[in-house]
N, CA, C and O atoms as CSV, one atom per row, in Angstrom:
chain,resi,resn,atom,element,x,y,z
A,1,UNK,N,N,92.182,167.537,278.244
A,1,UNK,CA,C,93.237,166.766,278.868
A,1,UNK,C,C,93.568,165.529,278.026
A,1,UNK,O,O,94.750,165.274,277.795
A,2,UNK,N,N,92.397,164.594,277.464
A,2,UNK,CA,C,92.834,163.406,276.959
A,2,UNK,C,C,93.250,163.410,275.317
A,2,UNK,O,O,93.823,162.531,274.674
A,3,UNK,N,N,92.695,164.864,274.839
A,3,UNK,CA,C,93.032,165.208,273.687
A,3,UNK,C,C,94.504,166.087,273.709
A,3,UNK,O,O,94.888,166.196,272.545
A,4,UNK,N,N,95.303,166.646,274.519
A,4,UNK,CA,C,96.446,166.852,274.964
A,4,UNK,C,C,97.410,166.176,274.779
A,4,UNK,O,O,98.398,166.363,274.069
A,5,UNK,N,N,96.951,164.863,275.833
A,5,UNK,CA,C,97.719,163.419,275.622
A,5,UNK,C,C,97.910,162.818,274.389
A,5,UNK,O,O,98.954,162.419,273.873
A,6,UNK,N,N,96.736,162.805,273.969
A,6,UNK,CA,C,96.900,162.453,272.174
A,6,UNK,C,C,97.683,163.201,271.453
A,6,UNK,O,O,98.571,162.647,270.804
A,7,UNK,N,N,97.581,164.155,271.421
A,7,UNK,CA,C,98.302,165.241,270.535
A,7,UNK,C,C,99.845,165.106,271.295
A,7,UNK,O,O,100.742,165.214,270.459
A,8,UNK,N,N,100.059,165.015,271.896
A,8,UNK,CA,C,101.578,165.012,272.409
A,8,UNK,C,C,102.000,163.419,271.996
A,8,UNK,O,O,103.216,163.345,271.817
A,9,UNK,N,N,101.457,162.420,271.846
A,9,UNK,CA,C,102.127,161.527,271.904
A,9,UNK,C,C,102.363,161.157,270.025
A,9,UNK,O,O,103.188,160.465,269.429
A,10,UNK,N,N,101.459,161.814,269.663
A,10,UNK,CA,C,101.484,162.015,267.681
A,10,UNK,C,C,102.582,162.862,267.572
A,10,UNK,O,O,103.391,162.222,266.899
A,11,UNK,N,N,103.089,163.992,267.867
A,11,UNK,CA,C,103.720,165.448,267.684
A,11,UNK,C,C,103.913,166.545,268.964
A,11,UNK,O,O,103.575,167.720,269.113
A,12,UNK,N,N,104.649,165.530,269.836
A,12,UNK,CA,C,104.800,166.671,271.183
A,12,UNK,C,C,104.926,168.121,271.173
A,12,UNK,O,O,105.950,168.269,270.506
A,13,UNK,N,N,104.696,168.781,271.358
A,13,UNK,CA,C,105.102,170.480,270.697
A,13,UNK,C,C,104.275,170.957,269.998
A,13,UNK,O,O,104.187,172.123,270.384
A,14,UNK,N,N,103.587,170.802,269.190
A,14,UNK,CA,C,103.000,171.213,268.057
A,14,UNK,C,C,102.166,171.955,268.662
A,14,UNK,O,O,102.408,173.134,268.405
A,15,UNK,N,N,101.025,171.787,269.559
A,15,UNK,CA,C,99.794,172.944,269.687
A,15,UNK,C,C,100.701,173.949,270.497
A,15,UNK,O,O,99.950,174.634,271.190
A,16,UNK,N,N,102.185,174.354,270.708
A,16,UNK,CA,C,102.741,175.269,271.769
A,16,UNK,C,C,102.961,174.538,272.798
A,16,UNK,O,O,104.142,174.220,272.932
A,17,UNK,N,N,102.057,174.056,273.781
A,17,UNK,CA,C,102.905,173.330,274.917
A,17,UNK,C,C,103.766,172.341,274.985
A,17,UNK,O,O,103.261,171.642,274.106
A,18,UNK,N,N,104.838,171.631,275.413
A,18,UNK,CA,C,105.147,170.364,275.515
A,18,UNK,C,C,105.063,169.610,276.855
A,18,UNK,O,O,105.423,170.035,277.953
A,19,UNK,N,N,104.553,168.482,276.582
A,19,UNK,CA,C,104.274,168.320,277.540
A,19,UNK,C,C,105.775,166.988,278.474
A,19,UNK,O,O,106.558,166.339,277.781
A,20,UNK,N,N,105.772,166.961,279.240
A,20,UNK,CA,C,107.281,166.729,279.845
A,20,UNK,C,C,106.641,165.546,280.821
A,20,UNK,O,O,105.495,165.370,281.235
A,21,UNK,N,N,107.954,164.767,281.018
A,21,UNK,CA,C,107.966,163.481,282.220
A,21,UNK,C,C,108.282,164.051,283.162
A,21,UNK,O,O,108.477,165.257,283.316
A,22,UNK,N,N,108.386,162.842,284.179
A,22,UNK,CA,C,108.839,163.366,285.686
A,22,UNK,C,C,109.884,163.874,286.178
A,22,UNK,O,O,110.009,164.435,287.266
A,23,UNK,N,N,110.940,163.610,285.076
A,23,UNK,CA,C,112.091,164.552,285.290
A,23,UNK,C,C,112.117,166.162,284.676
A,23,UNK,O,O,113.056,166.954,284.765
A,24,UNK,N,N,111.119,166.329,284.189
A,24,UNK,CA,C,111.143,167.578,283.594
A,24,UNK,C,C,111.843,167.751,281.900
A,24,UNK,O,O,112.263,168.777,281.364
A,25,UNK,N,N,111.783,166.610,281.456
A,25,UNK,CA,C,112.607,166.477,280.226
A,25,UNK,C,C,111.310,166.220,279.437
A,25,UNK,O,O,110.367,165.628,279.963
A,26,UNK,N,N,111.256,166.841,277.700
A,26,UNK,CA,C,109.914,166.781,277.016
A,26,UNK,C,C,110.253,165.129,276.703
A,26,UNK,O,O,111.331,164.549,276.577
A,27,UNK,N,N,108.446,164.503,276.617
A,27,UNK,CA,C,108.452,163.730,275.879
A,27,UNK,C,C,108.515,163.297,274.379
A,27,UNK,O,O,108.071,164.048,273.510
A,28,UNK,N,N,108.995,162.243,274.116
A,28,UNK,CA,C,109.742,161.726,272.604
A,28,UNK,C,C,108.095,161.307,271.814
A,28,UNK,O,O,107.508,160.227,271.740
A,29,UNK,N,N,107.794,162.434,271.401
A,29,UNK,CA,C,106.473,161.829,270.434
A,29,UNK,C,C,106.560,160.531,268.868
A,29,UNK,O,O,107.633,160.430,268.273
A,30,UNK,N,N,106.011,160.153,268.666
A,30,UNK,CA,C,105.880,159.211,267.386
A,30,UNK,C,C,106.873,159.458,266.553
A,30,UNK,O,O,107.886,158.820,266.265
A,31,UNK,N,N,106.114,161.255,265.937
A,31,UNK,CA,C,107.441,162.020,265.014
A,31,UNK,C,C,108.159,161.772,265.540
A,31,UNK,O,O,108.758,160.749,265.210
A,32,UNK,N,N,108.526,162.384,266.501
A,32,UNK,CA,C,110.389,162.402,266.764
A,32,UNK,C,C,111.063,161.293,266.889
A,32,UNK,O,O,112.281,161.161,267.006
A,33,UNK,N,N,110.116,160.372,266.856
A,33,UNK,CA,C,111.182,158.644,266.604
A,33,UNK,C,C,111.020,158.398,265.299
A,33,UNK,O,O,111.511,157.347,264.888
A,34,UNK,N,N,110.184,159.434,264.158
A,34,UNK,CA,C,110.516,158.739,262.813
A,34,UNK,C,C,111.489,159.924,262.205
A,34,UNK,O,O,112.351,159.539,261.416
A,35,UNK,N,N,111.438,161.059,262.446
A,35,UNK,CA,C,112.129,161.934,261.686
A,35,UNK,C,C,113.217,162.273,262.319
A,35,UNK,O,O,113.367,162.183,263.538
A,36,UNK,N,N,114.297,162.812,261.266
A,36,UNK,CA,C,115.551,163.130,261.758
A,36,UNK,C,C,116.492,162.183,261.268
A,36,UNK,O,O,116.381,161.255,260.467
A,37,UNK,N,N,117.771,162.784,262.160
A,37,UNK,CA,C,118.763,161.600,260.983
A,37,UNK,C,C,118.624,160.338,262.383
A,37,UNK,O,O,118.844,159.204,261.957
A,38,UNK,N,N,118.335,160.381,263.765
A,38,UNK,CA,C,118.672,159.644,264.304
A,38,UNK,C,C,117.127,158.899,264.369
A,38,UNK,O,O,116.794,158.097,265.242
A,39,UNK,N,N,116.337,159.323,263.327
A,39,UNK,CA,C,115.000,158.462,263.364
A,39,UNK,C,C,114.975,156.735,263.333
A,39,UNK,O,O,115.941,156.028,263.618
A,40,UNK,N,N,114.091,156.418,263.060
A,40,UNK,CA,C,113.870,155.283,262.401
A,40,UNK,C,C,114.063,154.612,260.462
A,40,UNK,O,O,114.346,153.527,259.955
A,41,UNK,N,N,113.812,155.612,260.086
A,41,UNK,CA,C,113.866,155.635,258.860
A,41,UNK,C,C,115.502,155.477,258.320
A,41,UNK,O,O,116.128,154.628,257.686
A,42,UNK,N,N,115.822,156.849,258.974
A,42,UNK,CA,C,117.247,156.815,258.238
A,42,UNK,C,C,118.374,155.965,259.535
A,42,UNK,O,O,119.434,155.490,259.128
A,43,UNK,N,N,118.157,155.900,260.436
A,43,UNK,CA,C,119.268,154.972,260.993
A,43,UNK,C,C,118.874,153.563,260.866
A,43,UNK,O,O,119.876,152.874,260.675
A,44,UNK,N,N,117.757,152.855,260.901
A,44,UNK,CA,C,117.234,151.582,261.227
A,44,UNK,C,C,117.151,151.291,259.872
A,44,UNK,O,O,118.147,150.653,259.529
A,45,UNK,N,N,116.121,151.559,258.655
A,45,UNK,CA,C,116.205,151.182,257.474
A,45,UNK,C,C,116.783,151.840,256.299
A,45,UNK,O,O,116.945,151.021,255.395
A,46,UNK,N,N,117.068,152.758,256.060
A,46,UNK,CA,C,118.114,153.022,255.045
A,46,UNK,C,C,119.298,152.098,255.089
A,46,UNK,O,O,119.762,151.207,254.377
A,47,UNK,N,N,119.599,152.711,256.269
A,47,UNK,CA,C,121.308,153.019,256.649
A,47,UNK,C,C,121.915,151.252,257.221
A,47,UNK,O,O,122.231,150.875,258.349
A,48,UNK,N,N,121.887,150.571,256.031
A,48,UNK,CA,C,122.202,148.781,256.425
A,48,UNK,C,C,123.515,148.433,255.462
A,48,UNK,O,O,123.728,148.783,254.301
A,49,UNK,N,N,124.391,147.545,256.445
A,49,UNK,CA,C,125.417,147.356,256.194
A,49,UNK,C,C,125.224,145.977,255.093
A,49,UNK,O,O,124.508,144.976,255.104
A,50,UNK,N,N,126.258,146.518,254.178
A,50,UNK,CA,C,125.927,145.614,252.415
A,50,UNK,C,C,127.663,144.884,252.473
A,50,UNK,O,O,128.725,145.498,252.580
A,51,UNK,N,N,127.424,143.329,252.351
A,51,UNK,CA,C,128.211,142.792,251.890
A,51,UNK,C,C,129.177,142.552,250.364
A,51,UNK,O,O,128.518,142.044,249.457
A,52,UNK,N,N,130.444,142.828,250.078
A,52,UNK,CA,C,130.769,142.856,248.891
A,52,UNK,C,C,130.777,144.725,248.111
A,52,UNK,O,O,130.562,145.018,246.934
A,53,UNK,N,N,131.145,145.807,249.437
A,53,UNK,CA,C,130.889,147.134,249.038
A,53,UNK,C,C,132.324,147.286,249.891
A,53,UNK,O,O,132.829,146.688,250.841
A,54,UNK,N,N,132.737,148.508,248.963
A,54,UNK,CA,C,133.746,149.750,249.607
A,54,UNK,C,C,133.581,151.487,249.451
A,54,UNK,O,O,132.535,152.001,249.055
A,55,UNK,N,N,134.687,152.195,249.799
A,55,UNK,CA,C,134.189,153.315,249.582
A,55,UNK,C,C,135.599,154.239,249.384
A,55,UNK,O,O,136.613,154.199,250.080
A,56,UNK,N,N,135.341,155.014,248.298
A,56,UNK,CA,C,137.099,155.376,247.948
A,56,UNK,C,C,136.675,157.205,247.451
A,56,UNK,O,O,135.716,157.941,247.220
A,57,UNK,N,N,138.222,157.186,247.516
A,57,UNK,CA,C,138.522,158.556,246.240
A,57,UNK,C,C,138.355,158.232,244.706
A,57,UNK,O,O,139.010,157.372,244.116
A,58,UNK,N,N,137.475,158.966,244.190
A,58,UNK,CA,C,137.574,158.702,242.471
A,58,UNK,C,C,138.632,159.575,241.766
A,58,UNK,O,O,138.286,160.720,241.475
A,59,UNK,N,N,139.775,159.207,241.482
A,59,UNK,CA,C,140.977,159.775,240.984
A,59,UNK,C,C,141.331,159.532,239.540
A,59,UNK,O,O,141.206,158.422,239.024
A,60,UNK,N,N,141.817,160.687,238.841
A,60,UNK,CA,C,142.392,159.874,237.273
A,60,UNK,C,C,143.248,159.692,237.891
A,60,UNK,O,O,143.658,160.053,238.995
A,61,UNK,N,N,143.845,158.471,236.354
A,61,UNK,CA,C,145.402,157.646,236.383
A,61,UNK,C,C,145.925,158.337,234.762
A,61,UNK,O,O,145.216,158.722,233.831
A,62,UNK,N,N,146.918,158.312,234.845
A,62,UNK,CA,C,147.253,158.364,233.284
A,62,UNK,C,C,147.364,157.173,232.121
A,62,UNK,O,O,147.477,157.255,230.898
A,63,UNK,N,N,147.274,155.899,233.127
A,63,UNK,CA,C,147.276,154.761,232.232
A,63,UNK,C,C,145.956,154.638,231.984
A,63,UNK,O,O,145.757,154.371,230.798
A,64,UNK,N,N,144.720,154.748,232.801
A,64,UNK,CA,C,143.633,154.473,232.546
A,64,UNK,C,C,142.856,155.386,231.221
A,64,UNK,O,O,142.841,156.602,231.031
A,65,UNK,N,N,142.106,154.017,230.251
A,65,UNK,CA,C,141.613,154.966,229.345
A,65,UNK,C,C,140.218,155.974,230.094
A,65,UNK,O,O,140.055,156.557,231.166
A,66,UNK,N,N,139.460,155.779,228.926
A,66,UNK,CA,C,138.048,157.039,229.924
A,66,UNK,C,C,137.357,155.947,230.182
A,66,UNK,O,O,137.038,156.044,231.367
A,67,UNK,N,N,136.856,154.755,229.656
A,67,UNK,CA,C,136.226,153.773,229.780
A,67,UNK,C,C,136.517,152.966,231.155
A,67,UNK,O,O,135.685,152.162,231.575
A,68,UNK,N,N,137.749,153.216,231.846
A,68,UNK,CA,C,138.142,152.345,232.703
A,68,UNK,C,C,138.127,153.214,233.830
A,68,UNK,O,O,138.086,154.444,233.847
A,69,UNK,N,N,138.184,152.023,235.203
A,69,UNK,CA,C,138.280,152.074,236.617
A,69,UNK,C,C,139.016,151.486,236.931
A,69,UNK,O,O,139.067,150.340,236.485
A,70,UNK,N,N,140.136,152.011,238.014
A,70,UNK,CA,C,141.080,151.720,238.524
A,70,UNK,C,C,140.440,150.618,239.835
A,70,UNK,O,O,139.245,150.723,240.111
A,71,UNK,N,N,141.060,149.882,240.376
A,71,UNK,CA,C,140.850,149.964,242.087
A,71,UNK,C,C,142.474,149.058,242.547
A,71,UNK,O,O,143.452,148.683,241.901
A,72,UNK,N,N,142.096,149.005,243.869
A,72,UNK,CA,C,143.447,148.426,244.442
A,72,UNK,C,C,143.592,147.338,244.894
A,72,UNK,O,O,142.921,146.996,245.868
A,73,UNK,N,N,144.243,146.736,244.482
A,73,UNK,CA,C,144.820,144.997,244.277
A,73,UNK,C,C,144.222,144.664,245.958
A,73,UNK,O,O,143.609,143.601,246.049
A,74,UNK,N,N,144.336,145.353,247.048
A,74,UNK,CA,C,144.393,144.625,248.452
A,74,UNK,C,C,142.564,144.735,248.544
A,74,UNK,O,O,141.830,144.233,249.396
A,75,UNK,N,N,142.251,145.444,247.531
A,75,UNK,CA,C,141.053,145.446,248.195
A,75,UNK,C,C,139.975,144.467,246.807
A,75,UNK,O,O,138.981,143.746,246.886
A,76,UNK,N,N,140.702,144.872,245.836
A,76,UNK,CA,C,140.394,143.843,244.799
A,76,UNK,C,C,140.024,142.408,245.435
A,76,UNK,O,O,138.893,141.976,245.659
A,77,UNK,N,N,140.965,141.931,245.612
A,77,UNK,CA,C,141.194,140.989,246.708
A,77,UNK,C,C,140.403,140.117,247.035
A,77,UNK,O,O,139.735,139.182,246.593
A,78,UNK,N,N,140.691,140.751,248.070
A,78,UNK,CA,C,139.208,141.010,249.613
A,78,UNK,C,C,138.018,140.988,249.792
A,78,UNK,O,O,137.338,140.575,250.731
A,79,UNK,N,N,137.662,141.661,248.422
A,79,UNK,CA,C,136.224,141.882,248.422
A,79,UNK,C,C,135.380,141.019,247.265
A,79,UNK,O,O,134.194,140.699,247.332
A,80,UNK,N,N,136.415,140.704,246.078
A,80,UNK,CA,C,135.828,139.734,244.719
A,80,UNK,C,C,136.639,138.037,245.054
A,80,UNK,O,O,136.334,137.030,244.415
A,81,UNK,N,N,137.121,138.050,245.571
A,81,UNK,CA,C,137.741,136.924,246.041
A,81,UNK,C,C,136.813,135.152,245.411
A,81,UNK,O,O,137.128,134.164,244.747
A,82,UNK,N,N,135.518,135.701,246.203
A,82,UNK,CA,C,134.346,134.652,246.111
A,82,UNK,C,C,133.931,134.649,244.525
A,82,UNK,O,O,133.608,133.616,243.938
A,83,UNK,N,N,133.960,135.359,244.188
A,83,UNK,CA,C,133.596,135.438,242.911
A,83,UNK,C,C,134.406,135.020,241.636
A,83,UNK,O,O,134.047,134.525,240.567
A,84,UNK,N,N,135.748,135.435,242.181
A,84,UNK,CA,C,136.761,134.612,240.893
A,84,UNK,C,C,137.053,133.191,240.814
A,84,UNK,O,O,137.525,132.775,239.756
A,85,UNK,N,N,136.841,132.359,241.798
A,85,UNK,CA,C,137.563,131.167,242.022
A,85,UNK,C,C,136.318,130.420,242.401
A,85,UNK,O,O,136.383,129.232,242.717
């Protein structure tokens, strides 16, 4: 029984049974709050919002040589603003 409890609260599922709350819904073991995309890992620390970032289409231009990157004046802007002046 108390080795049950243990084991369910490390990896609910794993020996075959799961073991469930009072509503009849399984309980959320350790794993299952670190893995996955809605874990801990990847929503809480990866996934952090960065100041001074955007996110685009990478497109040729015909004016641009190979050496160069385009971007767009509104966002040019916006985002280097602090940095030029």
């Amino acid at each position: 029984m108390l080795q049950e409890s243990v084991d369910a609260l490390f990896d609910n599922g794993r020996r075959g049974r799961v073991i469930t709350g009072t509503n009849k819904r399984p309980l959320k073991s350790l794993s299952d709050m670190l893995k996955g995309k809605q874990g801990r890992f990847r929503q809480n620390l990866l996934g952090k919002r960065v100041d001074f970032s955007g996110r685009s289409v990478i497109v040729t231009g015909p004016e641009l040589k190979l050496h160069q990157c385009g971007l767009p004046k509104k966002w040019h802007w916006s985002s280097l603003s602090l940095h030029l002046f």
